[in-house]
N, C-alpha and C positions, 0 to 999 in steps of 0.2 A: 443554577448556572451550568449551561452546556460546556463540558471538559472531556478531549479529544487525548487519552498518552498513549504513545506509539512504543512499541519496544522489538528485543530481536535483532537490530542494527550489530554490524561488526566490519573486522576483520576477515577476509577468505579469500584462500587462493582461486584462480582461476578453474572453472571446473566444479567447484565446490557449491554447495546451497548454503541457503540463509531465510529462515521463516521470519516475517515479520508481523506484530499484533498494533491492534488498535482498539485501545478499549473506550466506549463511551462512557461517560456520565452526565446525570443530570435531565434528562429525559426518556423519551421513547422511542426509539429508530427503529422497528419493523419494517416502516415503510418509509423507508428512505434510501433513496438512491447513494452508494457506499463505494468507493473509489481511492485507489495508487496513483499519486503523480511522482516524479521525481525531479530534480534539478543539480543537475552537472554545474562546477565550476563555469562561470563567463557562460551560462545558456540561459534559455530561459525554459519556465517550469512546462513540463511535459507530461500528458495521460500516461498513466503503465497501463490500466486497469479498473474497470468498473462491473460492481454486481447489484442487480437491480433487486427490488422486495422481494420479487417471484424467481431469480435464483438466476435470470439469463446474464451472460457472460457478456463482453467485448475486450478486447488487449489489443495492446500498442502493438503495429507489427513487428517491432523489433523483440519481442517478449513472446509470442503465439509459441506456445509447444516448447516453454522453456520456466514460466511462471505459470501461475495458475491461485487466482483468489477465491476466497470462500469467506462465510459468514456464520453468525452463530446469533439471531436474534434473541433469545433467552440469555444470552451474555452480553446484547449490542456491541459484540466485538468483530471485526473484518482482520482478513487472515492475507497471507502472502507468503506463497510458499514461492520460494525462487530456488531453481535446480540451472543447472550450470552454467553458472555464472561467467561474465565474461568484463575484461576491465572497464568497457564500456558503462557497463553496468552501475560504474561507481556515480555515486551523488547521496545527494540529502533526499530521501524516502518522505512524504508527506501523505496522510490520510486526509480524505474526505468526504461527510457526510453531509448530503445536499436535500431537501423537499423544500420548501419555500424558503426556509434560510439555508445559509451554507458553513459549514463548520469546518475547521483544520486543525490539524495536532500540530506539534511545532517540532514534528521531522527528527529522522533519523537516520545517522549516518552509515552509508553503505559503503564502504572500498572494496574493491576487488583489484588484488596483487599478488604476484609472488617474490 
């Protein structure tokens, strides 16, 4: 059974980073396309970030030159480094890993406040 736990969610003020993980189990994701959505109160869910098997990038534009994902196939884990954060920013974090099925973790909480 494919099981997606996401960690790293917090608390941080404005300005502040916050790394988040997502670790696989249960199979094999090399190649699988590995992706951040997020979802704000009363929104609906939105891409942050996707990195493909071979390592190419795309971000939301709201995030370009402010987050930055990364991957670790030998861990099947995807990474999320967020640097300065902004309240915007706040919502529930979700991962996802996509090749013919589609997986999700069941999200973690980001607030950005001071």
């Amino acid at each position: 059974q494919v099981q997606l736990v996401e960690s790293g969610g917090g608390l941080v003020q404005p300005g502040g980073s916050l790394r988040l993980s997502c670790a696989a189990s249960g199979g094999i994701f090399s190649n699988y396309l590995m992706g951040w959505y997020r979802q704000a109160p009363g929104k609906e869910r939105e891409l942050v970030a996707l990195i493909s098997s071979g390592g190419t990038t795309n971000y939301a534009d709201s995030v370009k030159g402010r987050f930055t994902i990364s991957r670790d196939n030998a861990e099947n884990t995807v990474y999320l480094q967020m640097n300065s954060l902004k309240p915007e920013d706040t919502a529930v974090y979700y991962c996802n890993f996509r090749l013919v099925l589609i997986y999700w973790g069941q999200g973690t909480q980001v607030t950005v406040s001071s």
